[in-house]
C-alpha positions as a Markdown table, in Angstrom:
| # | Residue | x | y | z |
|---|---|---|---|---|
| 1 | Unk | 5.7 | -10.5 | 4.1 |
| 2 | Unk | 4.5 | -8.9 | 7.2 |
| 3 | Unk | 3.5 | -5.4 | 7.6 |
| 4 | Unk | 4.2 | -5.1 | 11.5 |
| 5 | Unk | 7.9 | -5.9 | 10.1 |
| 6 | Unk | 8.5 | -3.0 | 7.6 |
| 7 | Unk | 6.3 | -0.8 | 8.4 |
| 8 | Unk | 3.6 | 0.8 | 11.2 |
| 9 | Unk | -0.1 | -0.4 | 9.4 |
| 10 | Unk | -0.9 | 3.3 | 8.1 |
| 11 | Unk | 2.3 | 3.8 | 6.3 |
| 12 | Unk | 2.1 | 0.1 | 4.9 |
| 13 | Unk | -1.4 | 0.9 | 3.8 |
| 14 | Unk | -0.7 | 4.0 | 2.3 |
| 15 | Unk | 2.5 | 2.8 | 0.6 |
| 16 | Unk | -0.2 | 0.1 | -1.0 |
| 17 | Unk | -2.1 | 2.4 | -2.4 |
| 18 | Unk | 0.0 | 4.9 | -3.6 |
| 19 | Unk | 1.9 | 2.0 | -5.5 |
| 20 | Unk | -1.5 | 1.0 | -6.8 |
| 21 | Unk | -2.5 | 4.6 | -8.3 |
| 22 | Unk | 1.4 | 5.0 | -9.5 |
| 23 | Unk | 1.5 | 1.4 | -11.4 |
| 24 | Unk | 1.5 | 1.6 | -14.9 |
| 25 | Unk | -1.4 | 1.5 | -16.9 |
| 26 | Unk | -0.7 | -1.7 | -19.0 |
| 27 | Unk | -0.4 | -3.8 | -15.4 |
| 28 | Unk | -3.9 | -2.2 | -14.1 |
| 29 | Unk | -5.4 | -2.8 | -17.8 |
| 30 | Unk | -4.7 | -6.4 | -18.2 |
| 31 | Unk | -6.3 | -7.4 | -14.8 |
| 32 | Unk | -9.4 | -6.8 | -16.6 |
| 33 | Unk | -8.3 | -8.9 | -19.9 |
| 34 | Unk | -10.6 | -11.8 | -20.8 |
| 35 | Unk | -7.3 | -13.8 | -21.2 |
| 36 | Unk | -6.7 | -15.9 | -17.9 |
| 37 | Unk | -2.9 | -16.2 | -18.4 |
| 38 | Unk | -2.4 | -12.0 | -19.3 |
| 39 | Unk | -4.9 | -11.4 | -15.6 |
| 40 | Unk | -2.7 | -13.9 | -14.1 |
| 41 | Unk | 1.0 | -12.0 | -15.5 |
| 42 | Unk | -0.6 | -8.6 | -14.5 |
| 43 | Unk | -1.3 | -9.8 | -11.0 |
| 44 | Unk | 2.3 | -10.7 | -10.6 |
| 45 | Unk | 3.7 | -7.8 | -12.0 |
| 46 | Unk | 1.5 | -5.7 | -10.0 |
| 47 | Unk | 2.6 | -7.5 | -7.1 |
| 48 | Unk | 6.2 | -7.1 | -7.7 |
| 49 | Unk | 5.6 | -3.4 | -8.3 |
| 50 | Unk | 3.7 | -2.7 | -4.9 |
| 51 | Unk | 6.7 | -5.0 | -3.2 |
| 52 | Unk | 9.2 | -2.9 | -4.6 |
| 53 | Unk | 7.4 | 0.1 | -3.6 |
| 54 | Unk | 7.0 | -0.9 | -0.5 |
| 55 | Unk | 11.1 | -1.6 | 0.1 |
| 56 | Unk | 11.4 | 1.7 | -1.3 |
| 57 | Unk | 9.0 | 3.2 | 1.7 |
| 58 | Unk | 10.0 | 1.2 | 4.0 |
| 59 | Unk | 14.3 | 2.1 | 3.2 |
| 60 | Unk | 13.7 | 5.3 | 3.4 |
| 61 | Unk | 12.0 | 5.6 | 6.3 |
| 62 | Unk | 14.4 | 3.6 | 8.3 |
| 63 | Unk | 16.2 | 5.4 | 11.3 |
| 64 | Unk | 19.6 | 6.8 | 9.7 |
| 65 | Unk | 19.4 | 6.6 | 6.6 |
């Protein structure tokens, strides 16, 4: 995914990291777990939850709509 596409960099960035401060707690938790396989299912569910966030931004700031 490319930010130029969905969104000007400063909006894309901040989208990032407002997704990362709203993600819940057990995603941000288990990227610190000892456990390769739990880092590993955190990282992909904090992935999907930035991505989605990022739609969200992105849909909403579209021209007419």
């Amino acid at each position: 995914m490319q930010a130029d596409s969905i969104l000007p960099d400063h909006l894309f960035l901040q989208a990032i990291a407002i997704a990362i401060e709203e993600a819940p707690v057990k995603y941000r938790v288990n990227l610190s777990s000892s456990n390769d396989r739990q880092r590993m299912r955190a990282a992909d569910a904090s992935a999907g939850w930035i991505r989605s966030r990022i739609r969200a931004v992105a849909t909403s700031d579209a021209p007419g709509k």
